[in-house]
C-alpha positions as CSV (number, residue, x, y, z in Angstrom):
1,X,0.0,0.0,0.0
2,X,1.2,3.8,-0.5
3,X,2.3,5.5,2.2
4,X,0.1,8.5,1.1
5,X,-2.6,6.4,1.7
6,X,-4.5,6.2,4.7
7,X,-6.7,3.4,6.4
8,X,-10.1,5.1,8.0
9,X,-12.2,3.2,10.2
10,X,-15.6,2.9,9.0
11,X,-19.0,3.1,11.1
12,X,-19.6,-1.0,10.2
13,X,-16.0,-1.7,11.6
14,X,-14.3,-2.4,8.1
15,X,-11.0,0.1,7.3
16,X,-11.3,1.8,4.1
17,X,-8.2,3.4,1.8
18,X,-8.2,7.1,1.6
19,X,-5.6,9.1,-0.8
20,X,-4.9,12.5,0.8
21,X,-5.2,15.5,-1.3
22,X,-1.2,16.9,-2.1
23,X,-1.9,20.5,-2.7
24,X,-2.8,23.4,-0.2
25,X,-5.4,25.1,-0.8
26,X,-5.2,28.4,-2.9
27,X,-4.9,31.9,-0.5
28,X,-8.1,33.3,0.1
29,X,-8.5,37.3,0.2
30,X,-8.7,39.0,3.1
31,X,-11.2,42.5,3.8
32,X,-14.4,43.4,4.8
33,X,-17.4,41.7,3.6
34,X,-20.6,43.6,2.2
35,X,-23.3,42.6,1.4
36,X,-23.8,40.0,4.7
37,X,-23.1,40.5,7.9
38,X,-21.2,37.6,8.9
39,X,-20.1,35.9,12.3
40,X,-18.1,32.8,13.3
41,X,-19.2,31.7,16.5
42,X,-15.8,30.2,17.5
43,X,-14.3,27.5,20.1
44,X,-12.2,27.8,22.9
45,X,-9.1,25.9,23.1
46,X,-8.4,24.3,26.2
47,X,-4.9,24.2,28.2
48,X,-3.9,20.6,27.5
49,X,-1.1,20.2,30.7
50,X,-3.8,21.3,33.3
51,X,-4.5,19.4,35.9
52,X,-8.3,19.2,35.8
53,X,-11.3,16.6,36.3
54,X,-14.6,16.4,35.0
55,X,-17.3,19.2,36.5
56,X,-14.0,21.1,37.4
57,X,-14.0,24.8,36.2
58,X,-12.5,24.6,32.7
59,X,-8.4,25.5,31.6
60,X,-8.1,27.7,29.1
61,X,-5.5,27.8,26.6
62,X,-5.8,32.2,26.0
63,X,-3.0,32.5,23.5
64,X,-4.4,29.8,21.3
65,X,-7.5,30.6,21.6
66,X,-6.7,34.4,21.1
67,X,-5.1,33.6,17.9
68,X,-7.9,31.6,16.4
69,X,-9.8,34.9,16.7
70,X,-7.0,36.8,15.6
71,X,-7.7,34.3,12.4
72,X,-11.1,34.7,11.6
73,X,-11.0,38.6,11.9
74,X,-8.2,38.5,9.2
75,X,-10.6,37.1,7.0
76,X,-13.0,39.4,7.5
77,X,-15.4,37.5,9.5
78,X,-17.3,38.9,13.0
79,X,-16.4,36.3,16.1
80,X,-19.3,35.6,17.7
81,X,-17.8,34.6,20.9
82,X,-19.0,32.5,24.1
83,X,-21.9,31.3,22.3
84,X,-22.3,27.4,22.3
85,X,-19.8,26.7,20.1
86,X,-16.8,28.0,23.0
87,X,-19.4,25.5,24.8
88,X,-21.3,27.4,26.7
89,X,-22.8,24.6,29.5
90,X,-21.0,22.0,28.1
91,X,-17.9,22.8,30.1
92,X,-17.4,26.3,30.3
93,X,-18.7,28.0,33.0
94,X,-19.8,31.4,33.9
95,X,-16.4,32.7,35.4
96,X,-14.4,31.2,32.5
97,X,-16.8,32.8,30.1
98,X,-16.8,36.5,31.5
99,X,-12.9,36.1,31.1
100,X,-13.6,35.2,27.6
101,X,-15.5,38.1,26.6
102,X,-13.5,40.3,28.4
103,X,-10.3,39.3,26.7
104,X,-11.6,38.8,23.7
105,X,-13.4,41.8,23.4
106,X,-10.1,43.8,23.9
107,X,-8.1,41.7,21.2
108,X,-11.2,43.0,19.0
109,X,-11.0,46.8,20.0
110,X,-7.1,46.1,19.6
111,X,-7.1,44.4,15.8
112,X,-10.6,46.1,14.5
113,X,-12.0,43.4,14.2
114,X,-16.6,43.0,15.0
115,X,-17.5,40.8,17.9
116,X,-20.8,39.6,19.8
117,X,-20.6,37.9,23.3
118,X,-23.3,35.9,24.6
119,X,-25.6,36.8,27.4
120,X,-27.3,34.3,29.0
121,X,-28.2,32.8,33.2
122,X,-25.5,29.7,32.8
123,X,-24.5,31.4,36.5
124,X,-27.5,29.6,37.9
125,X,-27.4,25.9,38.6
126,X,-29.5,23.1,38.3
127,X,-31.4,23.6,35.0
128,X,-29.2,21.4,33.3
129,X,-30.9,18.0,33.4
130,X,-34.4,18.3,31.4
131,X,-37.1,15.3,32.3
132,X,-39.0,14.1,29.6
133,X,-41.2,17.2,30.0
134,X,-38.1,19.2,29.3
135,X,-38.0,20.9,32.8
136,X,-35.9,20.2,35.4
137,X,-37.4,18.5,38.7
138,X,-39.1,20.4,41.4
139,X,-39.0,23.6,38.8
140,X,-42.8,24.0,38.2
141,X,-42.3,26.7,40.8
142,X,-42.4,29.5,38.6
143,X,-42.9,32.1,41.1
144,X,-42.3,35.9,40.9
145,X,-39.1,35.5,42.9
146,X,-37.6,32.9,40.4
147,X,-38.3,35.3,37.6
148,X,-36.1,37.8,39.3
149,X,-33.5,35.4,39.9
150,X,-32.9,34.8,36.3
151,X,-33.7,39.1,35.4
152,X,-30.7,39.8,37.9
153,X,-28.5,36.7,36.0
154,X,-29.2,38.1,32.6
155,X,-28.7,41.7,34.1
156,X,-25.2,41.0,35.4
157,X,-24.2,39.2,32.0
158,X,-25.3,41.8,29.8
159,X,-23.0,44.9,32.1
160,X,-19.8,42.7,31.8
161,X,-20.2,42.2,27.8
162,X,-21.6,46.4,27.7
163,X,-18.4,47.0,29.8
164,X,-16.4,45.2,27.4
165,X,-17.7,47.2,24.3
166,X,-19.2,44.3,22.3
167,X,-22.2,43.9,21.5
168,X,-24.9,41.8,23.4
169,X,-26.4,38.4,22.2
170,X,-29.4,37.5,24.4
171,X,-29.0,33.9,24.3
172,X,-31.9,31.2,25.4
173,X,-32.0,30.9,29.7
174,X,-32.2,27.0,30.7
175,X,-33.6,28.5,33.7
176,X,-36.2,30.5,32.3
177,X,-37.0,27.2,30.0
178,X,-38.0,25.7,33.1
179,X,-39.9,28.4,35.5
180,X,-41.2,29.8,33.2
181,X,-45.3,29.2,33.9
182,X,-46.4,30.3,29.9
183,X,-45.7,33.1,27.1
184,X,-46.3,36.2,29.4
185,X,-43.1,35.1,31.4
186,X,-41.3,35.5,28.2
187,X,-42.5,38.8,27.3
188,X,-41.8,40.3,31.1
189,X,-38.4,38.9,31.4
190,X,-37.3,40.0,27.7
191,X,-39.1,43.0,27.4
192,X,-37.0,44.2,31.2
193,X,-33.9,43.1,29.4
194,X,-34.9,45.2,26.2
195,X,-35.7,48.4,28.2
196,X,-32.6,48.5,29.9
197,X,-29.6,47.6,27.4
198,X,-27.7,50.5,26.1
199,X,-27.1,49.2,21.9
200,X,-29.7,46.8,20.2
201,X,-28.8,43.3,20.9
202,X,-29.4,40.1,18.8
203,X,-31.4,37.8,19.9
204,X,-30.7,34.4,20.0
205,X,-33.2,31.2,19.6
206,X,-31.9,27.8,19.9
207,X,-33.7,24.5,19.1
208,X,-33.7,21.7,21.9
209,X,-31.6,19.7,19.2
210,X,-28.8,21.8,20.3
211,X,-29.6,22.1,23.7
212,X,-32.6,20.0,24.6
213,X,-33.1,21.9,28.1
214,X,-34.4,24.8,25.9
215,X,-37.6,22.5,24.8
216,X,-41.1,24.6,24.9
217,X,-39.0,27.8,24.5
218,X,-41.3,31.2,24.4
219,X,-43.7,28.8,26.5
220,X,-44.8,26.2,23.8
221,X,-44.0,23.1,22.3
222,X,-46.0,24.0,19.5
223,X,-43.5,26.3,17.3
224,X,-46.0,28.3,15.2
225,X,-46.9,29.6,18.9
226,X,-43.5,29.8,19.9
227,X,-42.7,31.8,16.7
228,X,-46.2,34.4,17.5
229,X,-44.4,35.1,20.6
230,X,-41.1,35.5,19.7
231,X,-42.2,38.0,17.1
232,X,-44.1,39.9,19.9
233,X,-41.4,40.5,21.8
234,X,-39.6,42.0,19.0
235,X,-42.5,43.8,17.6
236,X,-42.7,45.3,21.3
237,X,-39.0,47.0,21.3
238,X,-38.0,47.0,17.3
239,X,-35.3,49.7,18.3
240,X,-33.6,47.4,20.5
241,X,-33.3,44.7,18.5
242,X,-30.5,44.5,15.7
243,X,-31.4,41.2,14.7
244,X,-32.6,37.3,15.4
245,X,-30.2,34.5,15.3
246,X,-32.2,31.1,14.6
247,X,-30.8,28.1,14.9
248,X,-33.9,25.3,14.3
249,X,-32.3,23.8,11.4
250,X,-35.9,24.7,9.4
251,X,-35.3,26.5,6.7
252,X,-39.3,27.4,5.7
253,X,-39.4,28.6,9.1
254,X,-36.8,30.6,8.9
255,X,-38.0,32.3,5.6
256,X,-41.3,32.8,7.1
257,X,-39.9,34.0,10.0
258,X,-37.3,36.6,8.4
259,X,-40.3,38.2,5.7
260,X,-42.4,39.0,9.1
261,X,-39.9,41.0,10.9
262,X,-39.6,44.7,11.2
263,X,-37.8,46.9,8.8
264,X,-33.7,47.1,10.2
265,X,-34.3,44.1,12.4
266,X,-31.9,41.3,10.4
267,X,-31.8,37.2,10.2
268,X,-28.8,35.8,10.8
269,X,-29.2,32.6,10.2
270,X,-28.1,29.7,12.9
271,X,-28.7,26.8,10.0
272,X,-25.9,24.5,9.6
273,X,-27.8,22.7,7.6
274,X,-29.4,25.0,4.7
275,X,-26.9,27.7,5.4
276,X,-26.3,28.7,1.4
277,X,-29.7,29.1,0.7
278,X,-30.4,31.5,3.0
279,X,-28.1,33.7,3.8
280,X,-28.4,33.8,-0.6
281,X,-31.6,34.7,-0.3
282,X,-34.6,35.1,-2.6
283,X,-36.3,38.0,-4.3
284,X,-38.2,39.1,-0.9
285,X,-34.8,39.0,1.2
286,X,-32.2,37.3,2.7
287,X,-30.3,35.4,6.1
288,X,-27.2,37.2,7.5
289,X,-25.6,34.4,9.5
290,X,-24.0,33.6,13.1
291,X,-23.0,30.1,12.5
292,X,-20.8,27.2,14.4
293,X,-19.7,26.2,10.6
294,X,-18.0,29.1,9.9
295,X,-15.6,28.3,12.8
296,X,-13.6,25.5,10.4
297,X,-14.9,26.8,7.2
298,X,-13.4,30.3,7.6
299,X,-11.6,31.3,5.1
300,X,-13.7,29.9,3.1
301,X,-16.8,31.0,3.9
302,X,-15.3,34.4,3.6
303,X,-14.4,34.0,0.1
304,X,-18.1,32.9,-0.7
305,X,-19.2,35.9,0.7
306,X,-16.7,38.2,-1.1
307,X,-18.3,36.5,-5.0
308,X,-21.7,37.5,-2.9
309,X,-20.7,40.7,-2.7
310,X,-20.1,41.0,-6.5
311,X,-23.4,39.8,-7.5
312,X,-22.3,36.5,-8.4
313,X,-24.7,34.2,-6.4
314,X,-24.0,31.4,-9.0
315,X,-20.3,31.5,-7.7
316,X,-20.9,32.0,-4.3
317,X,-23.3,28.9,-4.2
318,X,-20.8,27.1,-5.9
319,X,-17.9,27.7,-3.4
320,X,-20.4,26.9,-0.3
321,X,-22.7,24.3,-1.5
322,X,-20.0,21.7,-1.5
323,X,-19.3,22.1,2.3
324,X,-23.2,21.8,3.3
325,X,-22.2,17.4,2.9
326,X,-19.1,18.2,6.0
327,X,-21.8,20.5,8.2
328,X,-24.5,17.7,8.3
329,X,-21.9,15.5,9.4
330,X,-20.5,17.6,11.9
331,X,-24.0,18.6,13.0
332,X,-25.6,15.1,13.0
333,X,-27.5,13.6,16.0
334,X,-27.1,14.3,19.1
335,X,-26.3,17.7,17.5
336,X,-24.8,19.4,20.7
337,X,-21.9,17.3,20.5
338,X,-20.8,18.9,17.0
339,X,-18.3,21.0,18.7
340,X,-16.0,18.0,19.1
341,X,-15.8,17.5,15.4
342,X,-14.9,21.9,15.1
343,X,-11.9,21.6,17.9
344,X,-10.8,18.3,15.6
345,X,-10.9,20.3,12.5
346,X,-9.1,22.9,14.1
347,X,-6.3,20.4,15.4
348,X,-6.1,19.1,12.3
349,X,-6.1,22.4,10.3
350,X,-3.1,23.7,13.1
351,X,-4.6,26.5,14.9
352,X,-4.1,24.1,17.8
353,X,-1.6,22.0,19.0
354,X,-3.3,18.7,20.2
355,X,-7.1,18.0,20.6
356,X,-8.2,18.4,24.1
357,X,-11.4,20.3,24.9
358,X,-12.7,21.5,27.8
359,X,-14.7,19.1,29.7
360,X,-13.1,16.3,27.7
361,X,-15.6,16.3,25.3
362,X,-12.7,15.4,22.7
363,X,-14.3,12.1,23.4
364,X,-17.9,12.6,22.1
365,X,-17.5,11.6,19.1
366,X,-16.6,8.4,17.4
367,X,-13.5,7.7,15.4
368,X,-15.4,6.9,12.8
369,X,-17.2,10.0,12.8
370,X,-13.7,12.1,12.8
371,X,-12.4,10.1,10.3
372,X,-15.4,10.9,8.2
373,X,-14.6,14.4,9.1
374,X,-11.3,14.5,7.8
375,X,-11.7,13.0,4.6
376,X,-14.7,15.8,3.7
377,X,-13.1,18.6,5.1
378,X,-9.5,17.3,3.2
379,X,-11.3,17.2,0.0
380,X,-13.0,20.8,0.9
381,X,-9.4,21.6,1.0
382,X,-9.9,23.0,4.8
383,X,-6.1,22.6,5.4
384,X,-3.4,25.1,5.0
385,X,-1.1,22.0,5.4
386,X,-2.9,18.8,4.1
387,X,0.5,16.9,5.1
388,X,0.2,18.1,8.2
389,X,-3.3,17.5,8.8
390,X,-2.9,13.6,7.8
391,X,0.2,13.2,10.0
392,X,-1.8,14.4,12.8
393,X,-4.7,12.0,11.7
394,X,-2.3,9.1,11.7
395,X,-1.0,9.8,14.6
396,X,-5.0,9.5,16.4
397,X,-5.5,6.4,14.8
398,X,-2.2,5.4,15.4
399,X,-3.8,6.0,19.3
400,X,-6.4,3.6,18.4
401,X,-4.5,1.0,17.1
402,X,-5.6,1.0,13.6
403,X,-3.2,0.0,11.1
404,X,-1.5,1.8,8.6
């Protein structure tokens, strides 16, 4: 067998020969993007030699993770930072990600580069364990002092990312997910939040597929009623409001969603799934995006955006279509979990030295699954090094005692 060639462990156990692409990839430009705002919500890299244990507060790797933003704002991209993808209750805590936003907020102001933070009530505990009902036990409560539990939370979230100068992402509350007692709790706790934040904030709704704590968000199961009052809150404080992130992987809904919105208030679409479609758009409008994605598809989701920019939608849907095949992968069920398969990519693509995340979720995945996503990110030609990235794949299956 060539030495080029690789042996990749397949979901039904059998090894299967994969040829490495030779060539790097061509240079992408660099500059502001036009005609779409457009943000990576990026990882955090974790500090590898720390001496930590599972539920301990997470080790963070600053320089690397520093640069990785450093990376994406070269390309023009936003960082849309402690979101899930820096995972966001899946590891990193409160604490860890006020020093997050903090830093990274001041490497922004320092390079020029745009940056969100999230905002959210990840400070509280216990709302992290949804019964079948999708609320936590003993948390029908619901009373008015629970409610101002989780305003105060949001409240002190929202002064440290202010403080910081970014701009605010109101992110979905577990906590509110399960007090809240129907749609009016909703409307009280966002419209307070509205009121009192100094720049309009995006607001963020995530599907229970990516976190399924936040099932029956806006006080329904039922999502056309979930939708009615998500739009009232906006329709209630439209100044306040720069924009929606979704992230329900349902592209009708999405379109339906985006054409009833008020004029300034912008989509950014959270599909990692139907992502070129939208943020393409149609003849009544289009998706800006805030996407996981665009963490290891960078450079080359900039690019796309730059053929946008220039009319060329045929182009731009020919550079990104191709990578929808790798974000279904990555994104597949249990969905949370894809952020195992973004640090791996980013391992492999080496804007890290080793992959370790935080809360050891390096372990999420299958080998299978990361071999998979190697060999569609390798022919994406993610890598600035493709030798380099199947050294470093060798050497993990070299870990697992597959042979070469």
């Amino acid at each position: 067998m060539s030495p080029s060639v690789i042996l990749l462990p397949q979901p039904g156990g059998e090894l299967r020969a994969y040829a490495p692409r030779a060539e790097p990839p061509a240079p992408s430009g660099t500059g502001p993007l036009t005609s779409r705002t457009v943000f990576s919500a990026a990882h955090v890299v974790a500090d590898p030699y720390a001496d930590t244990s599972p539920g301990s507060p997470a080790a963070v790797d600053w320089d690397a993770t520093l640069a990785f933003r450093r990376h994406l704002w070269s390309h023009g991209l936003g960082v849309a930072e402690a979101m899930d993808t820096a995972q966001r209750g899946m590891g990193l805590d409160w604490a860890g990600a006020a020093e997050l936003i903090r830093r990274s907020a001041a490497e922004a102001k320092a390079v020029g580069g745009r940056i969100a933070c999230g905002v959210g009530t990840d400070q509280l505990t216990g709302y992290d364990r949804p019964t079948r009902s999708g609320r936590p036990a003993g948390a029908d409560r619901a009373a008015a002092g629970d409610l101002a539990e989780i305003r105060k939370a949001y409240e002190e979230q929202l002064a440290v990312v202010e403080e910081s100068g970014a701009q605010a992402v109101l992110m979905a509350s577990r906590a509110l997910a399960a007090t809240a007692r129907g749609p009016e709790d909703y409307l009280e706790v966002y419209g307070h939040l509205l009121r009192q934040a100094a720049e309009p904030v995006i607001l963020h709704w995530l599907g229970p597929m990516f976190d399924p704590a936040l099932e029956g968000y806006w006080g329904s199961d039922d999502l056309d009623a979930a939708t009615e009052v998500f739009l009232e809150v906006i329709a209630a404080h439209p100044d306040k409001v720069d924009g929606i992130k979704v992230s329900l992987l349902d592209a009708r809904r999405e379109v339906e969603l985006r054409r009833r919105l008020p004029q300034g208030v912008r989509c950014y679409t959270g599909d990692d799934f139907h992502y070129p479609e939208l943020i393409a758009g149609d003849a009544q409008g289009f998706s800006h995006a805030l996407l996981g994605i665009f963490d290891p598809l960078g450079p080359l989701a900039a690019e796309a955006v730059r053929t946008l920019d220039t009319g060329d939608v045929t182009g731009f849907r020919e550079l990104l279509d191709p990578t929808v095949a790798l974000s279904r992968h990555l994104f597949q069920a249990p969905t949370r979990f894809y952020k195992t398969g973004v640090v791996f990519l980013a391992w492999l693509a080496g804007h890290q030295e080793h992959f370790t995340m935080v809360g050891g979720l390096q372990s999420a995945r299958s080998l299978p699954h990361l071999a998979r996503a190697y060999e569609l990110a390798d022919g994406l030609g993610l890598f600035p090094d493709p030798a380099r990235a199947a050294a470093r794949m060798r050497s993990l299956l070299d870990v697992y005692g597959v042979p070469r």
